[in-house]
C-alpha positions in Angstrom: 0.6 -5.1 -50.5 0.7 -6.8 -47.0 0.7 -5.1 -44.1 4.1 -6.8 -42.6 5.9 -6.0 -45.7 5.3 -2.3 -45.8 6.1 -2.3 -42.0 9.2 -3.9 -43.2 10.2 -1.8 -46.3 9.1 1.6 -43.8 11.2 0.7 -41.6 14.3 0.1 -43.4 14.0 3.1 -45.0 13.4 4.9 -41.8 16.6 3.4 -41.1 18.5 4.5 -44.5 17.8 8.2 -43.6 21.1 10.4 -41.9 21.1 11.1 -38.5 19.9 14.8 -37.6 21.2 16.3 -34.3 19.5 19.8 -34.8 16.2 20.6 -33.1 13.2 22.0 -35.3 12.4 25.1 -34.9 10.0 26.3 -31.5 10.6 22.7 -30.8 11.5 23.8 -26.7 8.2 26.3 -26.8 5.5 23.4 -27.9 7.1 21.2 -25.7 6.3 24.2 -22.8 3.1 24.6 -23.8 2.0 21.4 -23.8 3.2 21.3 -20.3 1.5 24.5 -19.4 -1.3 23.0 -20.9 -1.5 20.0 -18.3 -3.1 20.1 -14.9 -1.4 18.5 -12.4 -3.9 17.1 -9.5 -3.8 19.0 -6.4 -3.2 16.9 -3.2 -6.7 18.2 -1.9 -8.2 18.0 -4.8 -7.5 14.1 -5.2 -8.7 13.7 -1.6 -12.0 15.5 -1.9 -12.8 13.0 -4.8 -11.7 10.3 -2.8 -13.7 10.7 0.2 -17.4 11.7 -2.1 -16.7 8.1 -3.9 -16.0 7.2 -0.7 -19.3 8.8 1.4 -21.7 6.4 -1.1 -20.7 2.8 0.3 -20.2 4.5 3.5 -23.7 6.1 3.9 -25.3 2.4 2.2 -23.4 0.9 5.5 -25.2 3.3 8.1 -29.0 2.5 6.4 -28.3 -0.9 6.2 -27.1 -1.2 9.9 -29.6 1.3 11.1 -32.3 -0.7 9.2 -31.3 -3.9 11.3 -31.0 -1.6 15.0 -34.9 -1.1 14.4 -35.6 -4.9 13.0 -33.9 -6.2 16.0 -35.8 -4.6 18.6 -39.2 -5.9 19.6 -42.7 -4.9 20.0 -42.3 -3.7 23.5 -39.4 -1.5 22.7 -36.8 -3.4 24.6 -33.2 -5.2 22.4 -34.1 -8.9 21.9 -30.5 -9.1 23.1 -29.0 -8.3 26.5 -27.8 -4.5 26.9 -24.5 -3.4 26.7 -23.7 -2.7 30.4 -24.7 -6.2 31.2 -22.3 -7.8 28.6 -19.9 -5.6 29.8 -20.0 -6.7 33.5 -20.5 -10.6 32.4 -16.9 -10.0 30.7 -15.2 -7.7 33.1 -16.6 -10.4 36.3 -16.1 -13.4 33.9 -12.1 -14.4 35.2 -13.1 -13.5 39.2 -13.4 -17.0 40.9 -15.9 -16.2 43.6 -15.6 -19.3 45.3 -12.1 -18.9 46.4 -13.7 -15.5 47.8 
């Protein structure tokens, strides 16, 4: 027998039984149970897991940012590129026109 024919012939007789409106018996205390029986995820809980997936890609990013901090700085121990403070003050003294001074 085919399988789409005895879905077919299950069905209809499915169909062909009389409607029931009673509940089976312990029917409301299984349904309990099985409630009982399922752990809803606490808030903190489903935070905590967040953040240690989380602390992985985050502690990768400090290595591979601390490994180039120590590549970019030569052998006499100064930063190939200009400090901070003196970035800083080209962009703070950048839009002061010191001719019309």
């Amino acid at each position: 027998m085919k399988l789409a024919e005895l879905e077919k012939k299950l069905l209809a007789a499915a169909r062909n039984l009389p409607e029931d409106d009673r509940v089976p018996y312990g029917f409301e205390h299984r349904v309990m149970a099985r409630l009982r029986e399922r752990v809803a995820p606490e808030g903190w809980a489903l935070w905590a897991r967040w953040l240690w997936q989380a602390a992985v890609p985050c502690l990768a990013l400090t290595v591979l940012l601390s490994a180039l901090a120590v590549l970019s700085v030569d052998s006499t121990g100064v930063n190939n590129t200009s400090s901070l403070d003196e970035q800083f003050q080209n962009v703070v003294f950048a839009a002061i026109d010191y001719d019309s001074w």
